[in-house]
VEXKOL-30632 format. One record per residue: residue in one letter; x, y, z of N, C-alpha, C in turn. Coordinates in steps of 0.1 Angstrom, whole numbers. Layout:
% residues N
+------+-------+-------+-------+-------+-------+-------+-------+-------+-------+
| code |   n_X |   n_Y |   n_Z |  ca_X |  ca_Y |  ca_Z |   c_X |   c_Y |   c_Z |
+------+-------+-------+-------+-------+-------+-------+-------+-------+-------+
|    a |     X |     Y |     Z |     X |     Y |     Z |     X |     Y |     Z |
...
+------+-------+-------+-------+-------+-------+-------+-------+-------+-------+
% end
This chain:
% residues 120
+------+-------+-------+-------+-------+-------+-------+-------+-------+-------+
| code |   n_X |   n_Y |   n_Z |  ca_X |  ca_Y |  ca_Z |   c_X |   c_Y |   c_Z |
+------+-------+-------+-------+-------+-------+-------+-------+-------+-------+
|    x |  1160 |   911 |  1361 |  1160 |   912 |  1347 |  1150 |   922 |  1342 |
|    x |  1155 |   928 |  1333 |  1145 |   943 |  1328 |  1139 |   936 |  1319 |
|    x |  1123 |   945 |  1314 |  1118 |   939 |  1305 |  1124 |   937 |  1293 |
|    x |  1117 |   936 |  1279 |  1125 |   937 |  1268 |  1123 |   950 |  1262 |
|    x |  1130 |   958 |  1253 |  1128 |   969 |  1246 |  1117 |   971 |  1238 |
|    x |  1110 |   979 |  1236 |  1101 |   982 |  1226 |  1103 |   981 |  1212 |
|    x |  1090 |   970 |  1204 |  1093 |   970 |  1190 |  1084 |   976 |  1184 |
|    x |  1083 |   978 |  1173 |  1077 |   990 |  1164 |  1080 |   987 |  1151 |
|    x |  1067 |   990 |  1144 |  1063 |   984 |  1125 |  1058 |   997 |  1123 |
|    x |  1057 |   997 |  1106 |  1054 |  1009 |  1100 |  1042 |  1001 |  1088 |
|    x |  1029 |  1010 |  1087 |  1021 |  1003 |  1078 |  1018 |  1015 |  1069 |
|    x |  1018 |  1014 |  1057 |  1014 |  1029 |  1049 |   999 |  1021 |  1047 |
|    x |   989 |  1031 |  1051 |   972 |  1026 |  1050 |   969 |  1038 |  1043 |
|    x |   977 |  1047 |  1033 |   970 |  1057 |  1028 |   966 |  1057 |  1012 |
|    x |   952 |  1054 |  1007 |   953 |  1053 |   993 |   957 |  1057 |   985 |
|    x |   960 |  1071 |   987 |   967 |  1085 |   972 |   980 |  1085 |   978 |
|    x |   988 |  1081 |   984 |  1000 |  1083 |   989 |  1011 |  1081 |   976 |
|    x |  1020 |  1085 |   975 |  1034 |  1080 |   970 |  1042 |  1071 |   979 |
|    x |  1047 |  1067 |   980 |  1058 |  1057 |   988 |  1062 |  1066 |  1001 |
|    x |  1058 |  1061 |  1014 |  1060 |  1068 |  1027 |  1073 |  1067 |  1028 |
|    x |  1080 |  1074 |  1041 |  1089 |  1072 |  1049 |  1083 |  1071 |  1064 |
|    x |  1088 |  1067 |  1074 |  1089 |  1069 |  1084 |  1102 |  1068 |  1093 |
|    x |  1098 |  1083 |  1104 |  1107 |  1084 |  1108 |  1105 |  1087 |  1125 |
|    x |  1113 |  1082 |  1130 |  1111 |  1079 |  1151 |  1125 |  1089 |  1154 |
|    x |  1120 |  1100 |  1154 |  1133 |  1112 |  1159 |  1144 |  1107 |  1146 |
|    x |  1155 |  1105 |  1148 |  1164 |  1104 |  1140 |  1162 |  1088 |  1134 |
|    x |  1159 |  1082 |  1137 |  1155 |  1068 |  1136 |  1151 |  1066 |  1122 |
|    x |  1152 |  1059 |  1110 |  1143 |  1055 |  1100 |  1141 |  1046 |  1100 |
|    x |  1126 |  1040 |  1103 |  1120 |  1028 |  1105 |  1109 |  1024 |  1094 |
|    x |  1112 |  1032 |  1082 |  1105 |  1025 |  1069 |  1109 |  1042 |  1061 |
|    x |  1113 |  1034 |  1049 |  1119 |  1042 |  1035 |  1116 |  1035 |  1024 |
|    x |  1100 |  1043 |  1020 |  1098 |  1039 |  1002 |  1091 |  1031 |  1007 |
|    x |  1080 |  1033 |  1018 |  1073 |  1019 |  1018 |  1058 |  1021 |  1009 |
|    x |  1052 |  1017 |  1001 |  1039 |  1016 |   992 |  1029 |  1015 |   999 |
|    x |  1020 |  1017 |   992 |  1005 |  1012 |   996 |  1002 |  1002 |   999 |
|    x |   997 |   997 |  1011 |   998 |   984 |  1018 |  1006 |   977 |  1021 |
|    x |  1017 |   979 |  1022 |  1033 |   978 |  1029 |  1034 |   981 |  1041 |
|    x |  1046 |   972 |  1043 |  1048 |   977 |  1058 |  1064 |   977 |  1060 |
|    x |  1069 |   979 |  1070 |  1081 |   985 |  1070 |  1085 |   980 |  1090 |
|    x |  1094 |   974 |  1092 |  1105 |   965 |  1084 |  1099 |   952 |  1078 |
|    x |  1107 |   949 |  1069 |  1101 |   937 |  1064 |  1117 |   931 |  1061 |
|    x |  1116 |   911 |  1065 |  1125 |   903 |  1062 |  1119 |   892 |  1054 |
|    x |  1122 |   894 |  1038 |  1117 |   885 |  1028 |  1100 |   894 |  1026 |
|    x |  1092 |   882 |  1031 |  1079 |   886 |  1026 |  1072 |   891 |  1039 |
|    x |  1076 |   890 |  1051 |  1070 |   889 |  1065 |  1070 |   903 |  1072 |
|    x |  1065 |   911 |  1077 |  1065 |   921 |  1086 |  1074 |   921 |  1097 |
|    x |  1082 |   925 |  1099 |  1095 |   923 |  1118 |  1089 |   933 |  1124 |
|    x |  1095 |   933 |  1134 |  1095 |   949 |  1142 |  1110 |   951 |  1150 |
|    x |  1111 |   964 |  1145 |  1123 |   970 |  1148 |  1126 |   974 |  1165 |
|    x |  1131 |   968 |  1170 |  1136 |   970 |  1186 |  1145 |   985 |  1189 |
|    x |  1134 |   991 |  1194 |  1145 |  1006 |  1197 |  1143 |  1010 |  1209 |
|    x |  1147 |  1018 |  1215 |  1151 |  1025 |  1233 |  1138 |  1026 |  1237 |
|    x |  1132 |  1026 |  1249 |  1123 |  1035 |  1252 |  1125 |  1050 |  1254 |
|    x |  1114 |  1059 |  1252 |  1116 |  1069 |  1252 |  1101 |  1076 |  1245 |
|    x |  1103 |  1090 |  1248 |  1093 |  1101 |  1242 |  1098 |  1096 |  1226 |
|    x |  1088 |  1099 |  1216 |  1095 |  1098 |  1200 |  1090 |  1105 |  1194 |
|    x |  1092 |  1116 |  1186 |  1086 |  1125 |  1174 |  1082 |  1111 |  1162 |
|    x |  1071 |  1113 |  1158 |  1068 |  1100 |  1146 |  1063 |  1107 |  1136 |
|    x |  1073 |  1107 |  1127 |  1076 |  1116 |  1114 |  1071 |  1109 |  1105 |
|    x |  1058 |  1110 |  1094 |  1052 |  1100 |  1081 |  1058 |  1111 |  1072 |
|    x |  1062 |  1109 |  1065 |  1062 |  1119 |  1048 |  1067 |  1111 |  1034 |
|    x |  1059 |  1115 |  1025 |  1060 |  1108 |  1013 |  1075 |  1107 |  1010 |
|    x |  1083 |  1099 |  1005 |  1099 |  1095 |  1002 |  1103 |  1108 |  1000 |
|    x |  1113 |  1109 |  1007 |  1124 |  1124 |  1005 |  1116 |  1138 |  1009 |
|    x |  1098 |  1139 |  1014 |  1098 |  1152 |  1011 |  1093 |  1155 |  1028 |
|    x |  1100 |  1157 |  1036 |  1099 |  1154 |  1048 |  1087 |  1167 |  1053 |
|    x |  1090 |  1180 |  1044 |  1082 |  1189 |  1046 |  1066 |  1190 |  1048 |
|    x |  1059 |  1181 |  1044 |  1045 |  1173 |  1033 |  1039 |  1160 |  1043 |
|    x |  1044 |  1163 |  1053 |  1041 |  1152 |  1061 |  1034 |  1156 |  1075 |
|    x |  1033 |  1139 |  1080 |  1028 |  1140 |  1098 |  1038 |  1144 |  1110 |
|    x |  1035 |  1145 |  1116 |  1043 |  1149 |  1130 |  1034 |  1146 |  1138 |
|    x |  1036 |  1136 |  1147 |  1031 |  1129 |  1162 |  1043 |  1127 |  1172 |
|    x |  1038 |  1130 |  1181 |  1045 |  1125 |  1194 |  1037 |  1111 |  1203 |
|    x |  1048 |  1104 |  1206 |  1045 |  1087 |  1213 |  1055 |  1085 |  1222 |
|    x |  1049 |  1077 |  1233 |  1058 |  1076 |  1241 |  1056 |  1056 |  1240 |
|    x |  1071 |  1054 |  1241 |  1075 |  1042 |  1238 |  1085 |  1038 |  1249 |
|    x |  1075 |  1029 |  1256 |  1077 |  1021 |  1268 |  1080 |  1009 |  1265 |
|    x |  1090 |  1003 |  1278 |  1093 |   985 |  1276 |  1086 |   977 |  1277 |
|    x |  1086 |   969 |  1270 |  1080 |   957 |  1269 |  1067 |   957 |  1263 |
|    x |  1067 |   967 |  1250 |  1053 |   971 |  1242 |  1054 |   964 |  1227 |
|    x |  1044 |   966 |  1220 |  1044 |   962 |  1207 |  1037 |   975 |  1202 |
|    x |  1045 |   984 |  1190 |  1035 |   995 |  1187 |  1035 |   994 |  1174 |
|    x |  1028 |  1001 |  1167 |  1022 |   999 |  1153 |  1020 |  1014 |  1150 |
|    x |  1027 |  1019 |  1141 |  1025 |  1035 |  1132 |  1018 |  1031 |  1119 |
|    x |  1013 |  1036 |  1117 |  1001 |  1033 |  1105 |   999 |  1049 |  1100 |
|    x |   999 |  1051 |  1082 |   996 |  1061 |  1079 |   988 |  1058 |  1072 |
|    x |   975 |  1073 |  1077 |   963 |  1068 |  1071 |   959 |  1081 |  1063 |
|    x |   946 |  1084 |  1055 |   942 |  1099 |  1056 |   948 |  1091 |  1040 |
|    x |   946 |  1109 |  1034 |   948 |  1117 |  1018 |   965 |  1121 |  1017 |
|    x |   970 |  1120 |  1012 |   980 |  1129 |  1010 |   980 |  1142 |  1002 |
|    x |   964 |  1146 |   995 |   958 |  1151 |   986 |   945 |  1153 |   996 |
|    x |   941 |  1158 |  1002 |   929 |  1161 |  1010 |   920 |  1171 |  1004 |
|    x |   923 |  1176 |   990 |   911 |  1189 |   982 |   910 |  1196 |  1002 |
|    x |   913 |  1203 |  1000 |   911 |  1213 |  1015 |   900 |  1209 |  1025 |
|    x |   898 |  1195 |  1025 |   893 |  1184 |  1037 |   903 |  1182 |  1048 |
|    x |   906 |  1194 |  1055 |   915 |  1188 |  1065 |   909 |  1180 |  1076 |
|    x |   903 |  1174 |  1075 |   899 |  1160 |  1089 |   909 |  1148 |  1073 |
|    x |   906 |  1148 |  1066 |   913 |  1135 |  1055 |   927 |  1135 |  1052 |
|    x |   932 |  1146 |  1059 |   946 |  1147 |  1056 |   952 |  1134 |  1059 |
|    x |   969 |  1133 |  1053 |   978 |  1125 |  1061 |   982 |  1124 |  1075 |
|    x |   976 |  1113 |  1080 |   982 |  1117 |  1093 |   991 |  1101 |  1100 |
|    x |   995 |  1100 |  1107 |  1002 |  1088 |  1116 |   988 |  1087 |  1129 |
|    x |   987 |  1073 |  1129 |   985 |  1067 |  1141 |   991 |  1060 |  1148 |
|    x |   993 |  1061 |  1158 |  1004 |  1049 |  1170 |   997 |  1046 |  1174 |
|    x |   994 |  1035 |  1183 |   990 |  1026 |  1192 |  1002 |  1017 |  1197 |
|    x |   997 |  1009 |  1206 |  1001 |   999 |  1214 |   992 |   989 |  1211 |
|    x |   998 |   974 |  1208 |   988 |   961 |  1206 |   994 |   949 |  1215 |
|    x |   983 |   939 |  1216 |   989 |   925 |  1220 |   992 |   917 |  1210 |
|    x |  1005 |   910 |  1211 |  1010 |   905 |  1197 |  1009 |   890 |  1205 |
|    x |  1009 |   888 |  1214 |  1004 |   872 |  1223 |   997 |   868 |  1212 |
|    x |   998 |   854 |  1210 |   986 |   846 |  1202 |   974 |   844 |  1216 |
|    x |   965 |   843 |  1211 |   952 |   842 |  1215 |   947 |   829 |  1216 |
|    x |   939 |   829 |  1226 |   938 |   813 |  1231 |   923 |   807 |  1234 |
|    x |   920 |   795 |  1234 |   903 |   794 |  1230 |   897 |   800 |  1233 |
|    x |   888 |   806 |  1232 |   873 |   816 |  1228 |   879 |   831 |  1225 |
|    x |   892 |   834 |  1223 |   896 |   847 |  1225 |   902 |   851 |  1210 |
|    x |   902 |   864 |  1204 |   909 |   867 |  1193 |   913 |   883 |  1194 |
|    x |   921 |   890 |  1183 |   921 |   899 |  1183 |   922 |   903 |  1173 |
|    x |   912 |   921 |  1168 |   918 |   924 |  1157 |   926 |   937 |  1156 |
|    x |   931 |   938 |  1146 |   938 |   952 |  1152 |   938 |   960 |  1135 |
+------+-------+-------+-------+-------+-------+-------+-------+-------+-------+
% end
């Protein structure tokens, strides 16, 4: 039995932003998501979207303007839990460390068990 596929959530963490998109190569894994939103969402809850493993271009840009955005590369292996998070300015006044940018990681999504927690 192979592991299971890799899932993956989108969190827009950027305060001056307009409504993000994200995008995993051709993939769209959050469109029009707001400030403090996250992407996918069923009802009021956060999911995560199950896709291939694989190398992934992780594309952030404000709704429709794909030019004005992040560009990261991630490699998305089985049996992971990953988290894209856009963080930074979308508006940086010529502070480029504040710019928009994507963070990936990998997390434990296991619940945690006596004396143990996580934050992420």
């Amino acid at each position: 039995v192979r592991p299971p596929d890799p899932a993956v959530a989108f969190i827009n963490a950027s305060p001056d932003s307009p409504a993000l998109d994200a995008l995993l190569n051709s993939f769209q894994l959050a469109n029009n998501v707001a400030y403090l939103s996250s992407a996918p969402r069923s009802g009021a809850v956060t999911t995560f979207a199950t896709i291939e493993p694989n190398d992934y271009d992780v594309n952030v840009f404000p709704d429709g303007d794909p030019a004005n955005g992040s560009l990261t590369t991630f490699v998305m292996n089985r049996d992971t839990s990953i988290l894209t998070v856009a963080v930074g300015l979308s508006d940086p006044l010529a502070d480029f460390e504040k710019r928009l940018q994507a963070v990936t990681f990998t997390f434990d999504r296991q619940r945690p068990n006596g004396d143990k927690a996580r934050l992420i």
